[in-house]
N, CA, C and O of each residue as an XYZ file, in Angstrom:
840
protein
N      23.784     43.516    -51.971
C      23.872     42.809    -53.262
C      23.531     41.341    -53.063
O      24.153     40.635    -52.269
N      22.577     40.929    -53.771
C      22.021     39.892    -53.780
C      23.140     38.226    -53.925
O      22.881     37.084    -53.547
N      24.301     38.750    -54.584
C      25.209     37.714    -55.875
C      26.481     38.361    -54.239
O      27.491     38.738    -54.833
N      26.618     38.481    -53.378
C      27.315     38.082    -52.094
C      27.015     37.172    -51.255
O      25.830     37.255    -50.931
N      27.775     36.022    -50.572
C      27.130     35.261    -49.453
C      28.440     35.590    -48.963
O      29.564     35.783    -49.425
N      27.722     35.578    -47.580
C      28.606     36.351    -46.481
C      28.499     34.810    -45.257
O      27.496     34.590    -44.578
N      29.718     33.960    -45.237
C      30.272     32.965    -44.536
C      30.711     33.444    -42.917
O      31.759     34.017    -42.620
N      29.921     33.158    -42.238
C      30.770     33.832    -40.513
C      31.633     32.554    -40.732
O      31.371     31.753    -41.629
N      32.755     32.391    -39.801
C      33.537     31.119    -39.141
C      34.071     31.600    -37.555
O      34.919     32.451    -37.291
N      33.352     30.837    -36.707
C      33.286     31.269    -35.412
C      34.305     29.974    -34.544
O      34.634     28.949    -35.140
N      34.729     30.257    -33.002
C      35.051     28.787    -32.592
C      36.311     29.218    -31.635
O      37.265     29.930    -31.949
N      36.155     28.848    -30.904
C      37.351     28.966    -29.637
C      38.951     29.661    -30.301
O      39.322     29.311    -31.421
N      39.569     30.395    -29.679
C      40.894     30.788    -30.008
C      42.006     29.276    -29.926
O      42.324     28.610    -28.941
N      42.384     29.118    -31.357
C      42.884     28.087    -31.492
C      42.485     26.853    -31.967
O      43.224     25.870    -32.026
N      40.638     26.911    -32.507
C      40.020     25.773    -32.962
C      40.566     25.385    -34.197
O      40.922     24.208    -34.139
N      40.753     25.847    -35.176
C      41.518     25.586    -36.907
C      40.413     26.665    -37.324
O      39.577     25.962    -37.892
N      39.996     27.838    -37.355
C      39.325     28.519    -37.992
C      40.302     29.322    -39.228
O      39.949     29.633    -40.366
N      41.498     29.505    -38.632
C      42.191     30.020    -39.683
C      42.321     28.751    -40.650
O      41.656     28.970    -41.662
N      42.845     27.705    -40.685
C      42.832     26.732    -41.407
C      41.819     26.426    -42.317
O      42.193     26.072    -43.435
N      40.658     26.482    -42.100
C      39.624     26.129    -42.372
C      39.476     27.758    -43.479
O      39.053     27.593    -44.623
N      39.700     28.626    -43.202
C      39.524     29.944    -43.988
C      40.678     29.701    -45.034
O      40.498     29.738    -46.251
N      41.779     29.470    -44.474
C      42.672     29.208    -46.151
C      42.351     27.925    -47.176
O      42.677     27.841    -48.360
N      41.757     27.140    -46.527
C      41.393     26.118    -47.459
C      40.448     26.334    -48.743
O      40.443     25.844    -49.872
N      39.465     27.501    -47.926
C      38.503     28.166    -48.596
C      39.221     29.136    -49.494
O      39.016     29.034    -50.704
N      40.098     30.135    -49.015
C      40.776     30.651    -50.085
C      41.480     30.199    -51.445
O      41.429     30.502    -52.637
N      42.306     29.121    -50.446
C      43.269     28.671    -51.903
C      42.344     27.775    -52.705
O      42.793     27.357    -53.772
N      41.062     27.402    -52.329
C      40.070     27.048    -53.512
C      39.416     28.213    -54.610
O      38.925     28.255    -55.738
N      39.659     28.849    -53.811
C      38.550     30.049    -54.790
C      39.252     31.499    -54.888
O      38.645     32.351    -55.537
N      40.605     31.883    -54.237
C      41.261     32.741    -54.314
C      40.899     33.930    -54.252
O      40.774     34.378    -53.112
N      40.650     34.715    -55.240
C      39.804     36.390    -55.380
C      38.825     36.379    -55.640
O      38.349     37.327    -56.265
N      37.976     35.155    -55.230
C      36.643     35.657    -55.613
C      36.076     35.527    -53.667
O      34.963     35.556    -53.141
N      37.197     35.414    -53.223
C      37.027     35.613    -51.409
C      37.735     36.503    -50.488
O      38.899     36.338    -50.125
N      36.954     37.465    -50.131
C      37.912     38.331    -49.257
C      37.141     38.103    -48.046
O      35.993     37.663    -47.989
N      38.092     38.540    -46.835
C      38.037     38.353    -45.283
C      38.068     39.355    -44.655
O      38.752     40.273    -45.107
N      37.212     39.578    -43.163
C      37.084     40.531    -42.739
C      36.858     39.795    -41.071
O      35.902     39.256    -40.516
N      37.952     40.037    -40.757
C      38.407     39.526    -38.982
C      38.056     40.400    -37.982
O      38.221     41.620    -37.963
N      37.480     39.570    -37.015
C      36.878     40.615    -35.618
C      38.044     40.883    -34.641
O      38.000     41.436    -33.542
N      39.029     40.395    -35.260
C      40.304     40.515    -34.478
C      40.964     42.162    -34.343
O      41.505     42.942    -33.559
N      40.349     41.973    -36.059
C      41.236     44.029    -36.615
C      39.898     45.304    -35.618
O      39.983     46.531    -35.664
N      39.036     44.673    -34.994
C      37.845     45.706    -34.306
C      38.161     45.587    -32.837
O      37.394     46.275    -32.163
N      38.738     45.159    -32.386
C      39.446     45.631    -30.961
C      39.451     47.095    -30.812
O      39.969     47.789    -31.686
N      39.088     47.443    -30.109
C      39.198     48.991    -29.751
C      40.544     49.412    -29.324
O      41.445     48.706    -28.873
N      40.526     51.042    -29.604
C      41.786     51.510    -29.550
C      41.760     51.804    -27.947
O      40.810     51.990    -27.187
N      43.232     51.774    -27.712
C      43.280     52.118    -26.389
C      44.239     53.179    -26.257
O      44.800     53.144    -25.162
N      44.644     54.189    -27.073
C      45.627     55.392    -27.092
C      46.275     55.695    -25.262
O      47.438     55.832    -24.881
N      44.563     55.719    -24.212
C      44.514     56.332    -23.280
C      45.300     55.686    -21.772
O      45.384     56.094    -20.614
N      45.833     54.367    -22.582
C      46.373     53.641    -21.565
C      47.764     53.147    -21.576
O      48.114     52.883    -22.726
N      48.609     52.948    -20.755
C      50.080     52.823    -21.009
C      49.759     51.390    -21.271
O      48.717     50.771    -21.054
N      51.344     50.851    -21.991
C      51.321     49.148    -22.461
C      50.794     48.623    -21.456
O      49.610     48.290    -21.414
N      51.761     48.461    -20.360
C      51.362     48.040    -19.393
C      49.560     47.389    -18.750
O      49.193     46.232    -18.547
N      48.811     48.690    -18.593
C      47.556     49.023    -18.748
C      47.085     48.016    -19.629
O      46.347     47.139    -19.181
N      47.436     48.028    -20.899
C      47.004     47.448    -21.798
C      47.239     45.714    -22.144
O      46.918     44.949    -23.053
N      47.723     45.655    -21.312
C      48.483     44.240    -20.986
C      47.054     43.079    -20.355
O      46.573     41.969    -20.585
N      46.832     44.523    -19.258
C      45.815     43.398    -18.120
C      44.361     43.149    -18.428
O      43.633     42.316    -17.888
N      43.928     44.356    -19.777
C      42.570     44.167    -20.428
C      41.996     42.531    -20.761
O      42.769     41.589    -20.934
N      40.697     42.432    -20.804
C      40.159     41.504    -20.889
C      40.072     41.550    -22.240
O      39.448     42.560    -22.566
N      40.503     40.753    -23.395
C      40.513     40.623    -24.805
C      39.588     39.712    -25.410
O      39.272     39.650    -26.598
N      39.036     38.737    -24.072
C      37.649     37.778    -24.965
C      36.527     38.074    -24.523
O      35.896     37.043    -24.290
N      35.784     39.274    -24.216
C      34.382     39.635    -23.760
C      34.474     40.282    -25.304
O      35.338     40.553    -26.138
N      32.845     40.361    -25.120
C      32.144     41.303    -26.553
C      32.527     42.713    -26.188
O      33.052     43.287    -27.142
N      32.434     43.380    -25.197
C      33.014     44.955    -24.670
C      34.439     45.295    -25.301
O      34.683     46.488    -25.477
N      35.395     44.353    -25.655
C      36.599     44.723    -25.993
C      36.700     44.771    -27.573
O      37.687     44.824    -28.307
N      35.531     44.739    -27.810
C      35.447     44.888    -29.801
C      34.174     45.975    -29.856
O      33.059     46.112    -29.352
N      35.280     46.825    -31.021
C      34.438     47.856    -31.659
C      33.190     46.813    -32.972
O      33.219     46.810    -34.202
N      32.336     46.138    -32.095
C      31.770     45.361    -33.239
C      30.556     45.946    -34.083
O      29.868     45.404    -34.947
N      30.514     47.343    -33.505
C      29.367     48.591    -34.215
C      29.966     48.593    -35.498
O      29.484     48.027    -36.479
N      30.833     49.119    -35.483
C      31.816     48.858    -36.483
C      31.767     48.293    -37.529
O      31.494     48.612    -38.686
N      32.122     47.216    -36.905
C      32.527     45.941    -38.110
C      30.756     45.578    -38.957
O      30.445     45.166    -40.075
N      30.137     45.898    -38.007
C      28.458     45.544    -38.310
C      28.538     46.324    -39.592
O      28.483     45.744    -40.676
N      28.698     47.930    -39.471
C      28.439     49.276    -40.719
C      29.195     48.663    -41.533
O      28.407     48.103    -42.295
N      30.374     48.384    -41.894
C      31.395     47.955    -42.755
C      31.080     46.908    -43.105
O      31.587     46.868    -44.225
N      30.488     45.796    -42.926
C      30.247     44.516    -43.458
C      28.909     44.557    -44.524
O      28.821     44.060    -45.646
N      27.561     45.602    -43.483
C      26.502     46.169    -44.412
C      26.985     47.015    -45.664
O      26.095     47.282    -46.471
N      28.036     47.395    -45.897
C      28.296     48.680    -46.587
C      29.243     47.500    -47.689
O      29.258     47.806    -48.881
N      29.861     46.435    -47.338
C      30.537     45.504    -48.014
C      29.015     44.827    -49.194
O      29.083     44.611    -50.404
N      27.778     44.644    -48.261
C      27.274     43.615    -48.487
C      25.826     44.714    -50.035
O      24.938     44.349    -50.806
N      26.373     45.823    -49.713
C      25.849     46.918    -50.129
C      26.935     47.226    -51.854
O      26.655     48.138    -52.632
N      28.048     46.282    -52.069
C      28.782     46.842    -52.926
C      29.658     48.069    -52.790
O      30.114     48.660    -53.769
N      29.840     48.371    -51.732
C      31.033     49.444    -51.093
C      31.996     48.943    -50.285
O      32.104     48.394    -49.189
N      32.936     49.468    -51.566
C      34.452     48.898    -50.360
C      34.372     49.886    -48.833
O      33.502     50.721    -48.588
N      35.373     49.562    -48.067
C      35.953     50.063    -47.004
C      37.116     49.971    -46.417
O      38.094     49.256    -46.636
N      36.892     50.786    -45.640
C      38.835     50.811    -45.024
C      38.633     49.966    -43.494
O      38.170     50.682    -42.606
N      38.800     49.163    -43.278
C      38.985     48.413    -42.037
C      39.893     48.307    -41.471
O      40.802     47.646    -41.972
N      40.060     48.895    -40.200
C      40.617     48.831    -39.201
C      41.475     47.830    -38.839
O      41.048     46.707    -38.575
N      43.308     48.268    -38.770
C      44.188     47.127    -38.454
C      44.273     47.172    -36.787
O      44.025     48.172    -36.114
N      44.727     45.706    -36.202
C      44.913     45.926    -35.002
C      46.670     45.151    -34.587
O      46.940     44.121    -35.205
N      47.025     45.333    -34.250
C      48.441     45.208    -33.929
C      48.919     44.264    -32.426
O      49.047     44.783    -31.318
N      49.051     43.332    -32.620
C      48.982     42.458    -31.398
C      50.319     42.445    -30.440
O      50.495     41.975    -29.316
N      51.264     43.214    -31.418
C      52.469     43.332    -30.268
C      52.528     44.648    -29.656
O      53.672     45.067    -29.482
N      51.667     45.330    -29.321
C      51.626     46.563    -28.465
C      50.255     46.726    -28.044
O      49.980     47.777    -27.467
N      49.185     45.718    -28.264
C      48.042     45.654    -27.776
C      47.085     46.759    -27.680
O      46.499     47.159    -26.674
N      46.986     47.414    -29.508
C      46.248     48.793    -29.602
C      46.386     48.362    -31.318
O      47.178     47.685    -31.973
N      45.393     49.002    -31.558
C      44.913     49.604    -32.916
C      45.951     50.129    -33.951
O      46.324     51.240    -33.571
N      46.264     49.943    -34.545
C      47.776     50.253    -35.704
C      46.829     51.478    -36.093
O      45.625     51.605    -35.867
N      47.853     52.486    -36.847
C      47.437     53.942    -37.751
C      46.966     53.204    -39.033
O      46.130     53.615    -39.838
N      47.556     52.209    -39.066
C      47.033     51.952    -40.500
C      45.457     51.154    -41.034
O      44.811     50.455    -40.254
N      45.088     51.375    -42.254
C      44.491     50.610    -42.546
C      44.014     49.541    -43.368
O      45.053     48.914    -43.575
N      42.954     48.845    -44.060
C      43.038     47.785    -44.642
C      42.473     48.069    -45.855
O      41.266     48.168    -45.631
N      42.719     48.287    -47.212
C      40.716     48.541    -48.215
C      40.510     47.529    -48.965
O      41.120     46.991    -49.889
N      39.269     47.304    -48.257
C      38.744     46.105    -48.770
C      37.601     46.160    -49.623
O      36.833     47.084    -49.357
N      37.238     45.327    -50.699
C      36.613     45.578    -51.779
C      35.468     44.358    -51.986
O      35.901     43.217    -52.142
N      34.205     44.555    -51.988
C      33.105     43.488    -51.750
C      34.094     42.266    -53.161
O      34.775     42.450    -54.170
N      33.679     41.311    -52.514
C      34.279     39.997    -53.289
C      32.836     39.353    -53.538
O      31.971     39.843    -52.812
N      32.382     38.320    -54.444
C      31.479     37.142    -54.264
C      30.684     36.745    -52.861
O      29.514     36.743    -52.480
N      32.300     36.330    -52.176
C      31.920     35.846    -51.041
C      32.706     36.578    -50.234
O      33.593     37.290    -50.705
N      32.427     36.470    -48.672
C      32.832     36.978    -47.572
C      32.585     36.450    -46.572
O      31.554     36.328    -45.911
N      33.901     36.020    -46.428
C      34.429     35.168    -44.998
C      34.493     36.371    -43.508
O      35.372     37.217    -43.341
N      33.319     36.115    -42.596
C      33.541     36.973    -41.202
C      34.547     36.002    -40.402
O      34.347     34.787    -40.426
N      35.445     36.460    -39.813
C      35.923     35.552    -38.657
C      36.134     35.628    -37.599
O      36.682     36.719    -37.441
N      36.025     35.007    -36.459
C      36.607     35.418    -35.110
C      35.845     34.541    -33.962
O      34.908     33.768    -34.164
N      36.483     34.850    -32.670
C      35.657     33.602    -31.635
C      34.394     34.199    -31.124
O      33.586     33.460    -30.562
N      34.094     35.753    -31.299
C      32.741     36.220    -30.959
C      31.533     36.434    -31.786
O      30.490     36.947    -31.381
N      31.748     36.026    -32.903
C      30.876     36.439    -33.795
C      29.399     36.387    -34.302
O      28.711     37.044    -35.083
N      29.211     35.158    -33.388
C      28.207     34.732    -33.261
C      27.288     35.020    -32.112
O      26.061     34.940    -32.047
N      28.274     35.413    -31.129
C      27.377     36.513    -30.131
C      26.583     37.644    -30.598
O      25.573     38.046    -30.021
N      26.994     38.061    -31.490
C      26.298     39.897    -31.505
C      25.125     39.128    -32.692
O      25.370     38.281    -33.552
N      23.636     39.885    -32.294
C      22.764     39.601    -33.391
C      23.030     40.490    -34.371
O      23.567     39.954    -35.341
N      22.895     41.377    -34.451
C      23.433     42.070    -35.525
C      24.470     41.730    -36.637
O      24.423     41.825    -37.863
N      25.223     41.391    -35.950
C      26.560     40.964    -37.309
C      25.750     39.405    -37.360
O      25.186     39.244    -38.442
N      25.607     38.350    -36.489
C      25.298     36.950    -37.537
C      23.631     36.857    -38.241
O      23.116     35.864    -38.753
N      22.990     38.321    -38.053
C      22.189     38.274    -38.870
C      22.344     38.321    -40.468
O      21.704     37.747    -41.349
N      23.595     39.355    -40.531
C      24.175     39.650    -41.942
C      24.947     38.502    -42.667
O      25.578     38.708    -43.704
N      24.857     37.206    -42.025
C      25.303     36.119    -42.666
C      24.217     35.061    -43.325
O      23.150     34.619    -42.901
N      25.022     34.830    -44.656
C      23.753     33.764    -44.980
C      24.307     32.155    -44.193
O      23.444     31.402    -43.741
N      25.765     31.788    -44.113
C      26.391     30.357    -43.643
C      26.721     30.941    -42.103
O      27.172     32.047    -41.805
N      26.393     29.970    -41.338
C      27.070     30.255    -39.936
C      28.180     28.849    -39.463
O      27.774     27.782    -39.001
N      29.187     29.099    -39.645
C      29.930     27.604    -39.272
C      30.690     27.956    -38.100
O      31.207     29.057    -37.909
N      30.735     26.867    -37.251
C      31.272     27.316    -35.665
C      32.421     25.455    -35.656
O      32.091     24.271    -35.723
N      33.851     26.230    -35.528
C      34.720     25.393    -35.710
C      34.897     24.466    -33.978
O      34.792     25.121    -32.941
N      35.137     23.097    -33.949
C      34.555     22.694    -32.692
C      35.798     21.843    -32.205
O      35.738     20.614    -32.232
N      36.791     22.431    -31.814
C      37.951     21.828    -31.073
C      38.537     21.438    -29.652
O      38.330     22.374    -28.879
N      39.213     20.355    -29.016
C      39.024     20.023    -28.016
C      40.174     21.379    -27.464
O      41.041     22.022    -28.056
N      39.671     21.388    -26.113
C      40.113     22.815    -25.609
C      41.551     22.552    -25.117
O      42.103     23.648    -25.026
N      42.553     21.358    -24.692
C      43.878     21.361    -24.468
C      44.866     21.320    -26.444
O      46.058     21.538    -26.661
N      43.965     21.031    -27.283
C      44.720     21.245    -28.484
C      44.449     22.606    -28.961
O      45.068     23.128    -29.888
N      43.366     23.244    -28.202
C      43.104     24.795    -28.708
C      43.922     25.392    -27.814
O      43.997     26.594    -28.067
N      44.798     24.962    -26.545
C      46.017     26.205    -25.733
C      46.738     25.441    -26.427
O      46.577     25.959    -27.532
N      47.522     24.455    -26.615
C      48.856     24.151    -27.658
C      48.417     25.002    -28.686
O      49.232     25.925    -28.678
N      47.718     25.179    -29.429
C      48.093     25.943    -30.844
C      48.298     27.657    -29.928
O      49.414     28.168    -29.840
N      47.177     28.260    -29.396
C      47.860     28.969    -29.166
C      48.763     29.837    -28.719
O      49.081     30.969    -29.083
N      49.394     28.609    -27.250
C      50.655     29.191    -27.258
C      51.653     29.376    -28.273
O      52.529     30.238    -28.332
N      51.331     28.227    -29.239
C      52.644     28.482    -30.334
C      52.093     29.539    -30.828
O      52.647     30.577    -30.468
N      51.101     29.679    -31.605
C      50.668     30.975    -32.424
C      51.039     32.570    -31.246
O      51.487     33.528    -31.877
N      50.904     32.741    -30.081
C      51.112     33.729    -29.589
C      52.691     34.235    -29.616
O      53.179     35.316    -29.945
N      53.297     32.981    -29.125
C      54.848     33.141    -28.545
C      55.860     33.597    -30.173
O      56.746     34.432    -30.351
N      55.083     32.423    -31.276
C      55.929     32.853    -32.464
C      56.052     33.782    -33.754
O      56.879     33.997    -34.641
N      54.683     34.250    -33.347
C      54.130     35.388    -34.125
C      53.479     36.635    -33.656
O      53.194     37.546    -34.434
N      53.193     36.682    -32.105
C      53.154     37.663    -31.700
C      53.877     38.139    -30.341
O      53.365     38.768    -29.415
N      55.531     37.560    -30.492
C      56.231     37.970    -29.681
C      56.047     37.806    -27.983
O      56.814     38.417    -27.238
N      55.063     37.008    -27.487
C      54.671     37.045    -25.865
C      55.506     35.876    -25.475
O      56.027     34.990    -26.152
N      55.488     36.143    -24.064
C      56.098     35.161    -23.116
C      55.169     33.851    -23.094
O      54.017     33.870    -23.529
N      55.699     32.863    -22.618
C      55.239     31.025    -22.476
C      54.255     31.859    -21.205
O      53.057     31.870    -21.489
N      54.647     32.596    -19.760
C      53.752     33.023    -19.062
C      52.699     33.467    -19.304
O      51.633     32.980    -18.928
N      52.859     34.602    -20.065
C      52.053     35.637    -20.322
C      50.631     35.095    -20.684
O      49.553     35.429    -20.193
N      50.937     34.014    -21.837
C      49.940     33.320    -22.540
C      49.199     32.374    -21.637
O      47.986     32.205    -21.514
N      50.180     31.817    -21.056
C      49.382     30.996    -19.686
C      48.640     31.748    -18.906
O      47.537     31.336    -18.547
N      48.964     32.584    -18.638
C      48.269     33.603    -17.099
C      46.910     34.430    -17.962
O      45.900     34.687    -17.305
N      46.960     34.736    -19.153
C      46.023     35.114    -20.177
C      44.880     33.787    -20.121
O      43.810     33.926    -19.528
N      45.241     32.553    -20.784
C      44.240     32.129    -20.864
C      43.453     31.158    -19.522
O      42.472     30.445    -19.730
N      44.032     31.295    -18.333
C      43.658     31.036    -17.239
C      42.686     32.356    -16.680
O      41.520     32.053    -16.430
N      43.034     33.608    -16.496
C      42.210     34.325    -16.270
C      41.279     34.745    -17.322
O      40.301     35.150    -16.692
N      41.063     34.861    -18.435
C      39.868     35.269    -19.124
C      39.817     34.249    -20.464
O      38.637     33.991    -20.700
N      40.336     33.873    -21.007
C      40.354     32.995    -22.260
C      39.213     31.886    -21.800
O      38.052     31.889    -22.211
N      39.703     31.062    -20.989
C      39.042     29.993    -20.916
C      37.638     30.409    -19.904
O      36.594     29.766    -19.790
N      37.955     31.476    -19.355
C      36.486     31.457    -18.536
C      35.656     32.260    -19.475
O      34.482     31.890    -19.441
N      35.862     33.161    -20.237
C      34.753     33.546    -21.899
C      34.688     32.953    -22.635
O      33.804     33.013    -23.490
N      35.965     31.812    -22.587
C      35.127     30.614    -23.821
C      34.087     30.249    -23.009
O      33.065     30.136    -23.685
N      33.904     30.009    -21.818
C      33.011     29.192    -21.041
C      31.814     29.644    -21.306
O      30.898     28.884    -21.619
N      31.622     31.462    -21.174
C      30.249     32.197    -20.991
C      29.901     33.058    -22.088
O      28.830     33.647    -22.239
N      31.449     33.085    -23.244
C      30.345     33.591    -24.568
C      30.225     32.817    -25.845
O      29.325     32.835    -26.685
N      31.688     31.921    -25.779
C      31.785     31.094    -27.634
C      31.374     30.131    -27.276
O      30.637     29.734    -28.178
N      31.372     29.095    -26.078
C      30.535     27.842    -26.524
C      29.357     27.648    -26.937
O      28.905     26.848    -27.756
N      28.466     29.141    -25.755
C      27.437     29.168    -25.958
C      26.453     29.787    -27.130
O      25.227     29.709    -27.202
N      27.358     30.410    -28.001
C      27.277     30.955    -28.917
C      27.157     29.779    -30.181
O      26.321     29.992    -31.059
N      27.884     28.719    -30.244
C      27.582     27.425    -31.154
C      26.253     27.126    -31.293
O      25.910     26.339    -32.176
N      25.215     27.778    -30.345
C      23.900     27.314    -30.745
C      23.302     28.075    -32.494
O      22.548     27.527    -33.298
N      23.872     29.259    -32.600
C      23.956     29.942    -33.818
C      24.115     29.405    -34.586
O      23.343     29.654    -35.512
N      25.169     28.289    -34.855
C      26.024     27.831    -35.881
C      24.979     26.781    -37.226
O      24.287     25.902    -36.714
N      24.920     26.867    -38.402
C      24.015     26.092    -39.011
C      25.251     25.000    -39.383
O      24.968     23.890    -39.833
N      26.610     25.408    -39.158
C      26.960     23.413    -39.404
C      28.106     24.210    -38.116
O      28.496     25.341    -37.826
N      28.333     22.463    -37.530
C      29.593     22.671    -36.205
C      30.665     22.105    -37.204
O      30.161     21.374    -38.057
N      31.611     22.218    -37.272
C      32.701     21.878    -37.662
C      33.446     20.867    -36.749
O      33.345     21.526    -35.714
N      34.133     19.731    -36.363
C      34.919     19.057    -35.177
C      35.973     19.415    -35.954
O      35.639     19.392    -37.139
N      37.198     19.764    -35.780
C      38.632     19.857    -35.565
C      38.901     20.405    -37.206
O      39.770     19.875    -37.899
N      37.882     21.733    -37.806
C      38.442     22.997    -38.300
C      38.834     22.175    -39.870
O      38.449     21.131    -40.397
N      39.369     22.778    -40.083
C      40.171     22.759    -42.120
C      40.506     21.325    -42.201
O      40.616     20.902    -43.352
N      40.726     20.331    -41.081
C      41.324     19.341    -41.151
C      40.120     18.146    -41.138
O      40.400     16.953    -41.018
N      38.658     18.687    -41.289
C      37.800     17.642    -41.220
C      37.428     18.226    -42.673
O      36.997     19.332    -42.998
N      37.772     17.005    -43.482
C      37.193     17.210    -45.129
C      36.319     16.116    -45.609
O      36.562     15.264    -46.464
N      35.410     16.275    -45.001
C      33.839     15.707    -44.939
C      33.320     16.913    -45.111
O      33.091     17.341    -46.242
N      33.020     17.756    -43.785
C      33.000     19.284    -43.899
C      33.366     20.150    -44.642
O      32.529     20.902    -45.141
N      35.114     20.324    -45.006
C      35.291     20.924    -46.093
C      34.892     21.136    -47.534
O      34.760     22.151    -48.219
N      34.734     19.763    -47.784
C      34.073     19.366    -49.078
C      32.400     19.913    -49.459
O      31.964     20.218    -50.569
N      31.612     19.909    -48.021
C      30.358     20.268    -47.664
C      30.561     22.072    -48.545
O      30.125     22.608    -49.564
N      31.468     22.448    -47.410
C      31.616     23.949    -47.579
C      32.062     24.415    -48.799
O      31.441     25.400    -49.200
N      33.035     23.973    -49.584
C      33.416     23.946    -51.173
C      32.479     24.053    -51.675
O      32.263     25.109    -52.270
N      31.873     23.411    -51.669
C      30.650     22.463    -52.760
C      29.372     23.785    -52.691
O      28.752     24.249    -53.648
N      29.251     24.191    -51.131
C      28.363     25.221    -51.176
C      28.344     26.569    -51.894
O      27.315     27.067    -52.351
N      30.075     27.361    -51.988
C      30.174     28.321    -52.486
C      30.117     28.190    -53.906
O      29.508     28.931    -54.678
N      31.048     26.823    -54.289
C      30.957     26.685    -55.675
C      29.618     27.244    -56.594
O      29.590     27.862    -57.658
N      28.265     26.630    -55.490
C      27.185     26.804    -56.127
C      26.971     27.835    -55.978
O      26.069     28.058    -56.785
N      27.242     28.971    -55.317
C      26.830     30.672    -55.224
C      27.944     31.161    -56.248
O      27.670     32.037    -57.069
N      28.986     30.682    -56.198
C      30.039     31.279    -57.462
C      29.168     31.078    -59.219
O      29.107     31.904    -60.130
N      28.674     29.834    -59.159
C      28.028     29.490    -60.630
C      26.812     30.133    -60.572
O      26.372     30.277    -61.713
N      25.920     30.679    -59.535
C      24.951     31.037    -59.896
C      24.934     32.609    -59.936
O      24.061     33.245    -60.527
N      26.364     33.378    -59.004
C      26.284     34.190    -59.711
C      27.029     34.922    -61.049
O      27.073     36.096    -61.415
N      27.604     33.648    -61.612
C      27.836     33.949    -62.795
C      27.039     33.494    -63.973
O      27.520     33.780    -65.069
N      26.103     32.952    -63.955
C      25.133     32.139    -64.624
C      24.652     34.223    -65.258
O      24.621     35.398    -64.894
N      24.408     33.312    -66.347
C      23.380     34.325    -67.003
C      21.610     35.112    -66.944
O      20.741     34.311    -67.290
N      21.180     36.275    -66.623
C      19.781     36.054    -66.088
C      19.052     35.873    -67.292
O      17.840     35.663    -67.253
């Protein structure tokens, strides 16, 4: 459907990408729905917690992003879908799911997104949120420890072994994608205002009369 623009928001775990996505919401509310590369993690039924503990969670291999590709075309096509929840305190795929219903616009999100050609082809905005990397582990140790139940360790020993060495070799390098960089997420409103201002004009034009 022509009267959809489909917004990626890409950027290190912990840049303000969520921030930057509610700002966009509580401007424009239901005429924006979201669709996170977070909920395409693959299931891991076949492995005890444990097991599931020591997986690598920031390579492109650990997302069902075939997936999310069909479902976003099928969004961008005027067909809802059921998208896949993922459950961060047992580190597997929830039974449940999400149904989501093509909106105006459509916010993609996540720190890989801009890796796969496939999915940032299906975007018309590419914004890659650009935060300094000791305020991106403060946020998310707090975000891990207080909302998804992990240890002060756990999170440390996580983003020492794979966090920070795949930010290194897939999301920084992935900012070359990006058609605006964002510096420090929802909280730079120079940018924000940029990004407002843009949908506004896809909201009026596709309500404009032909």
């Amino acid at each position: 459907m022509e009267d959809i623009l489909v917004i990626g928001i890409a950027g290190g775990s912990g840049s303000g990408k969520t921030t930057l996505m509610k700002n966009i919401i509580q401007r424009f509310g239901r005429s924006v729905t979201v669709l996170s590369h977070d909920n395409y993690y693959k299931r891991h039924d076949d492995l005890t917690y444990e097991e599931r503990c020591k997986l690598n969670y920031d390579e492109p291999a650990a997302f069902d992003t075939d997936l999310m590709v069909r479902q976003l075309q099928q969004l961008r096509q005027g067909v809802p879908i059921d998208c896949p929840v993922y459950d961060f305190t047992v580190h597997n795929r929830s039974q449940e799911t999400i149904h989501i219903v093509p909106e105006p616009v459509i916010i993609v999100e996540g720190i890989l997104i801009f890796e796969n050609q496939a999915l940032r082809d299906l975007m018309d905005v590419r914004i890659f949120v650009d935060t300094d990397a000791d305020i991106r582990l403060c946020r998310r140790i707090k975000r891990d420890v207080n909302k998804r139940g992990r240890t002060l360790e756990s999170v440390l020993e996580q983003y020492q072994q794979t966090v920070k060495p795949m930010h290194e070799k897939y999301v920084e390098p992935s900012k070359k994608y990006a058609n605006l960089v964002v510096p420090e997420g929802g909280k730079n409103y120079v940018a924000l205002d940029m990004i407002l201002g843009r949908i506004q004009r896809h909201l009026d034009g596709a309500a404009a009369p032909v």
